[in-house]
N, C-alpha and C positions, 0 to 999 in steps of 0.2 A: 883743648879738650877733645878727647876723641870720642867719637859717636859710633853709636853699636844698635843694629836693628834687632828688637827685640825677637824671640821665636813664638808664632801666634800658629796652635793647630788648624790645620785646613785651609792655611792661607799664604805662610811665608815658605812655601816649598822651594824645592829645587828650581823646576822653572819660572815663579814669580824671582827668586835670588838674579836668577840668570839676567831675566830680562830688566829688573829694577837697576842693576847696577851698571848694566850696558844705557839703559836712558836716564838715568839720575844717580852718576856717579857721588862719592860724595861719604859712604856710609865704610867706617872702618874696619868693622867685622859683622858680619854676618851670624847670627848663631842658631842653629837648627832646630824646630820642634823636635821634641824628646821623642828619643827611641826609648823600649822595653827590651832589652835583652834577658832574654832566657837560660836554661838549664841545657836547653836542646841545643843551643850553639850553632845557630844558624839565622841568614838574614831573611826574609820576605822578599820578595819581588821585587815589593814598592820600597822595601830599607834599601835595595839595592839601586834604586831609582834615586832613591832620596840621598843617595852613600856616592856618589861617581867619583870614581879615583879624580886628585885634584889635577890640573895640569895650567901650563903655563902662563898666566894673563888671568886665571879665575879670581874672581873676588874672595877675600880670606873669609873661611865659612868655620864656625867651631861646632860639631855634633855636640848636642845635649843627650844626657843618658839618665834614665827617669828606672832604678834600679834602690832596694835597699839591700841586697847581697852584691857583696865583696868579690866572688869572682866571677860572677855574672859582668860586674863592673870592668873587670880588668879582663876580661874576653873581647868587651866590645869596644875597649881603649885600642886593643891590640888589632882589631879589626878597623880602625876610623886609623892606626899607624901606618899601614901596611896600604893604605887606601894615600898616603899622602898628608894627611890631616897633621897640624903641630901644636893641636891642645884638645882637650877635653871637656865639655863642663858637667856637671852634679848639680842635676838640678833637686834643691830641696827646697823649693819655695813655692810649688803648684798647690794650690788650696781648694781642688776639684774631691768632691766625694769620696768617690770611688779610687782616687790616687791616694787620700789620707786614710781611708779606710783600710787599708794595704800596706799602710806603712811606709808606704812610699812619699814623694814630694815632701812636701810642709810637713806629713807623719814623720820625717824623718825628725823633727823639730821636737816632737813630744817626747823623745827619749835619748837625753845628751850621751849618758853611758853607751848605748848602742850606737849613737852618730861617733862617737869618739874610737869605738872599737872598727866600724866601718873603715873610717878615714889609717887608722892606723893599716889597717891591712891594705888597702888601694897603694896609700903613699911608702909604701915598704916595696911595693913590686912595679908601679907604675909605667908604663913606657911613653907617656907622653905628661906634660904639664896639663894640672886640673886647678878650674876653677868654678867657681861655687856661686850657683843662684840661690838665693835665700830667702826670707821675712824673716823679722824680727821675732818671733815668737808663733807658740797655738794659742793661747788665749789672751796672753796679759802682756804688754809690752816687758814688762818685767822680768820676764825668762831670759829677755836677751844677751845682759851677760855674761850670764853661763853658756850659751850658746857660744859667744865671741869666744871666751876662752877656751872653749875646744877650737873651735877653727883656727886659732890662735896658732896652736901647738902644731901646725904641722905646715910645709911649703908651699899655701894655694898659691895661683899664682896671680888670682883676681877674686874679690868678694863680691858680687853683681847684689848690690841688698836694698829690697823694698819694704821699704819701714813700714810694715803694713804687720798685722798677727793672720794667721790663717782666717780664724773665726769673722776676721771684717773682711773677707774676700777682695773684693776692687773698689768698697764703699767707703764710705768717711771721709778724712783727710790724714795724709802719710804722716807717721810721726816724726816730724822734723828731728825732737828733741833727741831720740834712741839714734837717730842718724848722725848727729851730732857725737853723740858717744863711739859711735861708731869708727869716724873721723879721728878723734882723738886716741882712740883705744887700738884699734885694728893693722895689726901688721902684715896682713895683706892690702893691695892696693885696692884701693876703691873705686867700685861702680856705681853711682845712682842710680835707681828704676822708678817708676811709679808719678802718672799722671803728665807726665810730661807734654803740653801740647804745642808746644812752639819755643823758637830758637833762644824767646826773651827767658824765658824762663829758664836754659841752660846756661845762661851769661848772668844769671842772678843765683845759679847753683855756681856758678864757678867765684862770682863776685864774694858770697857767704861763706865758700870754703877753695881758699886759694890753693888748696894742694889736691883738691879732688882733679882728677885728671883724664875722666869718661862718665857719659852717660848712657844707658842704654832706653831706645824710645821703640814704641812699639806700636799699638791702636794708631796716633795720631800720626803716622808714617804711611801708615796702610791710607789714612784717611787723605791723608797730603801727601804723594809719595818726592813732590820735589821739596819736601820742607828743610832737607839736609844743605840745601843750594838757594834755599826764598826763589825757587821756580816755579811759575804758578801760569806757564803759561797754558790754556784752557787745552790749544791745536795738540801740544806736547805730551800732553793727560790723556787726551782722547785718542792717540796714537799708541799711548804704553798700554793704554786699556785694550785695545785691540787687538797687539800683538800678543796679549796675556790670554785672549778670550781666542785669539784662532791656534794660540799653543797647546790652551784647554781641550779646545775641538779635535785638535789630531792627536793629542796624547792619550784619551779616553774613547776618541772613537764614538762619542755621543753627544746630540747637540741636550737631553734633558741634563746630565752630568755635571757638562759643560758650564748650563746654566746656572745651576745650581750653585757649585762652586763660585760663579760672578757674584753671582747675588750674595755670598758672605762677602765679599770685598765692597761689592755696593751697601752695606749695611754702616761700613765708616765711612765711605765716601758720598755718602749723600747728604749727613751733615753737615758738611762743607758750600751744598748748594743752595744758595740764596732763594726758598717758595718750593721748595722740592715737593713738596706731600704732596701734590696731586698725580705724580709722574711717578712717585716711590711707590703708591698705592698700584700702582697699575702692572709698577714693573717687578714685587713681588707677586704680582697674580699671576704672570704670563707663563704660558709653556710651549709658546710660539717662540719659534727661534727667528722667524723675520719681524715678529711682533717686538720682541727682546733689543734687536738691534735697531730697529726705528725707535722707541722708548727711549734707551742710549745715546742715542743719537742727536734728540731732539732735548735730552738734557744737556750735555754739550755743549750747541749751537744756542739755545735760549734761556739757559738761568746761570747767575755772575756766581763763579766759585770765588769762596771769603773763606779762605780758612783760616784757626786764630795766626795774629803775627807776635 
């Protein structure tokens, strides 16, 4: 089974990629928080930070592209080709506001004739292989397939699908049963997404569907990042967090930035520690950067991380 770290904005960037895969090798592909490409055809600073041409020894990383125009789509495939990159993904599965509201992500869900017009133009010009984040539907598991049968008709070259409908965001429980259909139905190869939080539970996805053949895990990676290896050593953790937090520090140039950013990481990974809430409490309040790193420090050194097995 291969394993795929999910893409979580503000958090799986370029330099956490860098560093998670140099200390807890392990993860098969990498896939990017989504880019916006534009009309004006050009990258940002920060796309160009997050875009670095690949080069030899890098962990395999796929750019995600959060687009419901066709050659917006095929500008920025052609920009992640020319960079090195040797796939794409589409992502239509984000169930954020403001992404459906736009038509974009999971919007793209609500209007099969326009996802099928879409996909027709991309895979008529494409210069790299695309594959496709998804949910199963906007509101009713039931859309889904018709959804299948468009993706169906054209050469993704990976279906990444959380059995989830938009309207349930990251709540309830995944629909196994459309997953299932899914399996049976789908002539693109299949991804699992959704709640994954330990390794039992990809060897009970794999045990239920002996042809599924990747899963992709996200949250609970960030929360465990040695969960791909059952590495859980505490010294090992408090090392990769380190070198994440003085990458922060020189890359930003600010230790409040800095912090900020830790502290989205620290919001899964405190979970993990055994009595945390009095040290959590303390360590979102701080805007001490020596106060930050004593806090840190002393969760570490004194509370047993248990994360699920």
């Amino acid at each position: 089974m291969e394993l795929y770290f999910a893409p979580l904005e503000g958090i799986t960037d370029a330099l956490f990629r860098k560093v998670h895969h140099r200390c807890y090798p392990g993860a098969d592909r990498y896939y990017t928080p989504f880019f916006s490409p534009t009309v004006h055809r050009s990258l940002t600073p920060r796309e160009h930070r997050e875009l670095p041409r690949v080069e030899k020894g890098d962990p395999l990383v796929i750019p995600q592209l959060l687009t419901k125009n066709a050659e917006d789509f095929l500008w920025a495939a052609g920009q992640c080709a020319e960079r090195g990159y040797t796939e794409v993904n589409l992502n239509a599965g984000c169930p954020s506001g403001t992404v459906f509201s736009k038509g974009k992500g999971a919007g793209m869900l609500s209007d099969p004739d326009s996802l099928d017009r879409f996909l027709e133009t991309v895979f008529a010009s494409t210069p790299l292989p695309i594959s496709v984040k998804a949910r199963i539907g906007v509101t009713d598991p039931a859309e889904f397939p018709a959804l299948l049968a468009v993706f169906n008709r054209y050469p993704i070259c990976r279906l990444i699908l959380h059995p989830r409908v938009r309207k349930a965001f990251y709540t309830g429980t995944p629909d196994m049963e459309r997953f299932s259909y899914a399996v049976s139905h789908s002539k693109a190869p299949l991804c699992y997404n959704g709640d994954v939080q330990a390794l039992s539970q990809v060897e009970a996805l794999q045990h239920t569907y002996p042809s599924l053949n990747a899963c992709m895990i996200g949250r609970a990676l960030v929360g465990n990042p040695g969960l791909l290896s059952g590495d859980r050593d505490v010294e090992k953790l408090r090392s990769f967090h380190d070198e994440l937090f003085d990458g922060y520090l020189q890359l930003f140039g600010s230790p409040k930035n800095t912090m900020f950013r830790m502290k989205e990481h620290w919001n899964y990974l405190l979970p993990n520690f055994k009595g945390s809430e009095k040290l959590a409490k303390s360590l979102r309040k701080t805007t001490d950067l020596r106060q930050f790193r004593s806090i840190t420090r002393e969760i570490f050194q004194t509370l047993p991380f248990e994360p699920p097995e």
